[in-house]
C-alpha positions in Angstrom: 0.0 0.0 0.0 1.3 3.3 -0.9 -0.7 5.6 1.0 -1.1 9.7 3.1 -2.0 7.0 5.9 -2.2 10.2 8.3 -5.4 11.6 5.9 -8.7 11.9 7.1 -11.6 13.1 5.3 -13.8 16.2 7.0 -17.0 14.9 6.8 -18.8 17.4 9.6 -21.0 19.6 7.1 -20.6 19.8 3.5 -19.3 22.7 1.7 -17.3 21.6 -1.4 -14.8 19.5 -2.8 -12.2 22.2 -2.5 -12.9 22.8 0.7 -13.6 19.5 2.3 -10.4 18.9 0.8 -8.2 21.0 1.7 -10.2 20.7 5.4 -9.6 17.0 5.5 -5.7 17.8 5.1 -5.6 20.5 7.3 -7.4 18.8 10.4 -5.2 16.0 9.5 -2.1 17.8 10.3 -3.6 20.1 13.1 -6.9 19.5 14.7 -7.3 23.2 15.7 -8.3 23.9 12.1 -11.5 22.1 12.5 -13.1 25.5 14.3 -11.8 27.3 11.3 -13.7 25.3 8.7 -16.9 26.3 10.9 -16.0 29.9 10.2 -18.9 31.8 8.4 -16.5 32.6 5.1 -19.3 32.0 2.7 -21.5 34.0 0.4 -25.0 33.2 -1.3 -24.8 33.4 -5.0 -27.3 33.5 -7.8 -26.8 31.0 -10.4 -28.1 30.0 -13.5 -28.7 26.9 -16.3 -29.9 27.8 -19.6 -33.3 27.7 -18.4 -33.4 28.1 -14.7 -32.2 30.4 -12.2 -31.3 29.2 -8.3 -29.8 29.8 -5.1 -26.7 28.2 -4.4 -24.0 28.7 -1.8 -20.2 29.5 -1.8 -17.2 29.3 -0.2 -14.8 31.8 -2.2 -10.8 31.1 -2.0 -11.1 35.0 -2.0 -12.0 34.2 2.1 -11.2 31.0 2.4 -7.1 31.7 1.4 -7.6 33.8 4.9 -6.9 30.8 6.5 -5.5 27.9 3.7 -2.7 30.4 3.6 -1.8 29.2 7.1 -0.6 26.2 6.2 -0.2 25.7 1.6 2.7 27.0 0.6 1.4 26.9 -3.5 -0.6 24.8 -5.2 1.7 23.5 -8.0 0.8 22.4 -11.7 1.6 19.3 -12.9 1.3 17.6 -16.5 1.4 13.7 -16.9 4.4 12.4 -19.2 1.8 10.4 -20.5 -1.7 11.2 -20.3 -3.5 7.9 -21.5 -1.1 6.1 -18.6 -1.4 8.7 -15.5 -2.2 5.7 -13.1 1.9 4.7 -13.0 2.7 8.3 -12.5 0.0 9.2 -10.2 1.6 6.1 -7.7 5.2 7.5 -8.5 3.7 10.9 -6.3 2.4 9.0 -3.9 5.8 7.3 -3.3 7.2 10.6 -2.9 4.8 11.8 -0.2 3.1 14.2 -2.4 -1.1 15.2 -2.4 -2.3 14.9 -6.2 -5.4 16.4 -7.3 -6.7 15.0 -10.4 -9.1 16.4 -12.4 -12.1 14.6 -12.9 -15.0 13.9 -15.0 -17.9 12.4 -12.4 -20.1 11.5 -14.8 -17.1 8.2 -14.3 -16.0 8.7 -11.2 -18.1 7.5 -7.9 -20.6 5.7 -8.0 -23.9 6.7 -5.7 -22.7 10.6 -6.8 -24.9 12.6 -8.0 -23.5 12.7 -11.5 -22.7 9.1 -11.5 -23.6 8.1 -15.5 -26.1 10.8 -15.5 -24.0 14.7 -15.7 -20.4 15.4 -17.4 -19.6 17.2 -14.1 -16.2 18.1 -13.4 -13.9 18.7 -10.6 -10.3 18.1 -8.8 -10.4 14.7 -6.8 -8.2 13.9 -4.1 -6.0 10.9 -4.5 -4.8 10.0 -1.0 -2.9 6.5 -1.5 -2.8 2.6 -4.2 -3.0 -0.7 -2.5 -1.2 -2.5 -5.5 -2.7 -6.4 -4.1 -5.8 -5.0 -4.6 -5.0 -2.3 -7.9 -7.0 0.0 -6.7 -6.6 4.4 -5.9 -7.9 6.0 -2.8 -9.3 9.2 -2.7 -11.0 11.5 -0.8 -14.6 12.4 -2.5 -18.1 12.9 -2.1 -21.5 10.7 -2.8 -25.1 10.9 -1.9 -24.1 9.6 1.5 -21.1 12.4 2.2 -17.4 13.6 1.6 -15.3 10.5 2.7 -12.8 7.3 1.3 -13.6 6.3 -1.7 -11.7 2.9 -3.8 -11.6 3.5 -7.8 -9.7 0.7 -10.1 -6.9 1.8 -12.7 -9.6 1.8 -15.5 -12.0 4.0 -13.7 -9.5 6.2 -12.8 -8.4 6.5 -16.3 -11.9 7.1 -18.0 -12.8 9.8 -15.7 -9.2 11.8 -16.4 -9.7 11.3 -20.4 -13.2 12.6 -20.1 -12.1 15.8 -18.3 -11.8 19.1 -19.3 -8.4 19.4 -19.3 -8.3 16.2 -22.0 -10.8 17.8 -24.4 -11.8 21.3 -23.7 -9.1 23.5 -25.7 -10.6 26.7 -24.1 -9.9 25.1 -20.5 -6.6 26.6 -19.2 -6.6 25.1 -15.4 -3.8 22.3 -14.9 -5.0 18.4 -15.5 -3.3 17.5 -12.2 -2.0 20.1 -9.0 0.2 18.9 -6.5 -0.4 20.8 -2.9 2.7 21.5 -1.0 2.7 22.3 2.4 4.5 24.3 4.2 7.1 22.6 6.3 5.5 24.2 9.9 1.9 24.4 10.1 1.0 26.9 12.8 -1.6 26.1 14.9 -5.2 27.7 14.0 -6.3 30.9 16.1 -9.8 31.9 16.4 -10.2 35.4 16.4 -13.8 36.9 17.0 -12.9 40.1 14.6 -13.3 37.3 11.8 -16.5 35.6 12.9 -17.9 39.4 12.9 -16.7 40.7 9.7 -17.9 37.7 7.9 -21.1 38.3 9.7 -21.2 41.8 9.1 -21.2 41.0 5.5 -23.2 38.2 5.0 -25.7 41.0 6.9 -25.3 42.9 3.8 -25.3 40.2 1.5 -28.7 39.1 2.8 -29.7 42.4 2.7 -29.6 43.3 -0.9 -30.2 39.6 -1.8 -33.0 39.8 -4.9 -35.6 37.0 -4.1 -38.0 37.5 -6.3 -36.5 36.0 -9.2 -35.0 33.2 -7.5 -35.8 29.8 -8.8 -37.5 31.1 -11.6 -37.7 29.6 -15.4 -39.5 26.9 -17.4 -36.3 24.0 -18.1 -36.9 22.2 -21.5 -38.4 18.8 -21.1 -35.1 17.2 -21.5 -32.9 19.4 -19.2 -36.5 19.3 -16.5 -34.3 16.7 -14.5 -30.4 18.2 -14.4 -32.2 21.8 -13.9 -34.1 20.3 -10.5 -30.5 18.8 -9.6 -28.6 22.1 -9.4 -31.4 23.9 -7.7 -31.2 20.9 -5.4 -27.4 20.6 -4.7 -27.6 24.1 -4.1 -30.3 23.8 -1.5 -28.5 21.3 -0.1 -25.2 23.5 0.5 -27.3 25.7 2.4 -28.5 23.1 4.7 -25.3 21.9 5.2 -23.9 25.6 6.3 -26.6 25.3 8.7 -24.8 21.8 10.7 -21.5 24.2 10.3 -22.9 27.3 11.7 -24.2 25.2 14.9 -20.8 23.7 15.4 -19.5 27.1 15.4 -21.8 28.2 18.1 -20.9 25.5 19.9 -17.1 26.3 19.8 -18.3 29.9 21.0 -20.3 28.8 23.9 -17.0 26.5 24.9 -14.7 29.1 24.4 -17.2 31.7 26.4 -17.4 33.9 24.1 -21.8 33.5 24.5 -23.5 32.5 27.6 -25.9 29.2 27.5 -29.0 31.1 27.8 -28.1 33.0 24.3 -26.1 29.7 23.0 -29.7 27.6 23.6 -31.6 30.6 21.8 -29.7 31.0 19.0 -29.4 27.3 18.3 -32.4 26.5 18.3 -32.8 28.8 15.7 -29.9 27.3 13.9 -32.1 23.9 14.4 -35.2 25.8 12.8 -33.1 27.0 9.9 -31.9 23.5 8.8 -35.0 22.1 9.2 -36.6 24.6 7.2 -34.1 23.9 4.2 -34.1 20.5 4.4 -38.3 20.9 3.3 -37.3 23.0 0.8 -35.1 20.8 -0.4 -37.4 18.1 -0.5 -39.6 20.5 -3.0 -36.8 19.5 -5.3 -36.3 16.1 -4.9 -40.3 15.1 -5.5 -39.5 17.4 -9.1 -36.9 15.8 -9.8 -38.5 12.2 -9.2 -41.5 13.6 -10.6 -43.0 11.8 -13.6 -45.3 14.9 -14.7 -42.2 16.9 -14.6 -44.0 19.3 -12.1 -42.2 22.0 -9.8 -43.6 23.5 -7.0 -42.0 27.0 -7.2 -44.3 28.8 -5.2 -44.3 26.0 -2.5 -40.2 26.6 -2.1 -40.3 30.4 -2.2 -42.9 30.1 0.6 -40.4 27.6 2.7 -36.8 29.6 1.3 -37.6 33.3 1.5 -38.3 33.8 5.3 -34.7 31.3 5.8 -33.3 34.0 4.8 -34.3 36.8 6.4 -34.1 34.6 9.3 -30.4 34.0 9.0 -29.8 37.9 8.4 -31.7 38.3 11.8 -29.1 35.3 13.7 -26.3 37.0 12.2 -27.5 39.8 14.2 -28.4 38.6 16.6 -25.2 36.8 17.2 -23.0 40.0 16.6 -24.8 41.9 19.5 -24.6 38.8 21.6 -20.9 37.9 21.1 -20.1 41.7 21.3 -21.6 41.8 24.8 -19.8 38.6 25.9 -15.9 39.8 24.3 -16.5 42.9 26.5 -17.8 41.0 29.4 -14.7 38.6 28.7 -12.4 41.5 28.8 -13.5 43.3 32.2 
């Protein structure tokens, strides 16, 4: 077995495969980065298919470098000698302690995904070790059931690298393969409250100036009904996920005593509220996307999504006056 033994995937919310990545190493090498992945460095964003617009939810390198920065000292290009053999290679980096990312089409990647032999879907897969008896690649990924250890065979692995982007999009300019290089002392992670609020303070505004009444809006052609649904629903699902972080985040607060338990059980019960009230509006999409009368319920979500929203505005709020109050308290 040639294998990052010492890897771990970070499986305790779902944000994205660059993230969860880069999170699994992290908290890998230095468990105090687990409190920064629950940081609120995240921003809604509008999206849009051919035919459909819909709420999604990212996590920007522009705010999450804040803290990768720590602890990657670049994220290095590499080309394969031989792209129709990148399997030799690939265990060639792994023998040299190295953390390939491999670009990806999922459509042939894991099976149980999403995209698995339904969307050409792309993206950079971690490949954490080989087990030679067995011929078979580990890497850190993501199905229906979460980010965690996946085993794909040589062929597999091969299929879904010659189906990328980076094999036959001309226009595509990113790398087929990055190798991330740490840096040889990784400092310990250091909460500071000035973040937490910042991000706050703009997701405030964000939230704010967010235009809903356009959201989820457009008629999908019969035979894109099905992958419209999907990216309406991933992206519902993102948000729910944010919702698992932001409690764990509260939690750290209340441990660190920055809030006091009678705010901490207030505000998380809101956080509880929030989740639940996603997860119904993500069911809205699921029952389209299964639906054979290729029926969506628009003005069922906008009813569930819209107040979320303004809700989470409000516990952002809520949570800067209360953690302001505390750090002063904490100070005295």
């Amino acid at each position: 077995m040639t294998s990052n033994q010492s890897l771990h995937p970070f499986n305790d919310f779902w944000m994205n495969c660059v993230s969860n990545t880069v999170y699994s190493i992290a908290v890998s090498n230095d468990s105090s980065y687990r409190t920064a992945a629950y940081l609120n460095h995240y921003t809604y964003q509008v999206a849009a298919d051919p035919a459909f617009t819909y709420l999604t939810m990212d996590h920007p390198l522009e705010y999450q470098n804040e803290v990768f920065n720590s602890f990657i000292r670049k994220w290095e290009p590499y080309n394969f000698r031989n792209p129709q053999k990148i399997g030799e290679e690939i265990g060639e980096l792994l023998d040299s302690g190295q953390l390939p990312v491999v670009h990806v089409d999922l459509f042939h990647w894991i099976p149980n995904s999403l995209a698995w032999k339904q969307y050409h879907w792309y993206h950079y897969s971690l490949i954490t070790g080989y087990d030679a008896e067995r011929s078979v690649y580990r890497v850190l990924d993501d199905d229906i059931n979460g980010f965690r250890d996946f085993e794909v065979p040589p062929e597999r692995l091969q299929e879904a690298f010659l189906s990328s982007q980076t094999e036959n999009n001309p226009a595509y300019q990113e790398p087929p393969c990055s190798l991330i290089r740490l840096k040889e002392e990784i400092p310990p992670y250091e909460f500071k409250l000035s973040d937490l609020s910042r991000h706050a303070e703009r997701l405030i505004g964000e939230l704010d100036s967010l235009q809903t009444e356009h959201l989820w809006e457009g008629t999908p052609e019969p035979d894109m009904f099905e992958e419209s649904m999907t990216n309406g629903l991933v992206g519902v699902n993102i948000i729910e996920s944010r919702q698992a972080g932001n409690r764990l985040m509260l939690r750290y607060l209340l441990d660190a005593g920055f809030i006091k338990e009678a705010d901490f059980q207030t505000l998380d019960r809101e956080l509880e509220e929030l989740a639940l009230g996603w997860f119904k509006a993500k069911n809205v999409f699921i029952k389209a996307k299964f639906s054979l009368k290729r029926r969506f319920n628009r003005e069922q979500l906008m009813t569930l999504a819209v107040p979320l929203l303004y809700r989470e505005r409000n516990y952002w709020a809520a949570l800067l006056e209360t953690t302001g109050a505390a750090a002063l308290s904490k100070e005295s």
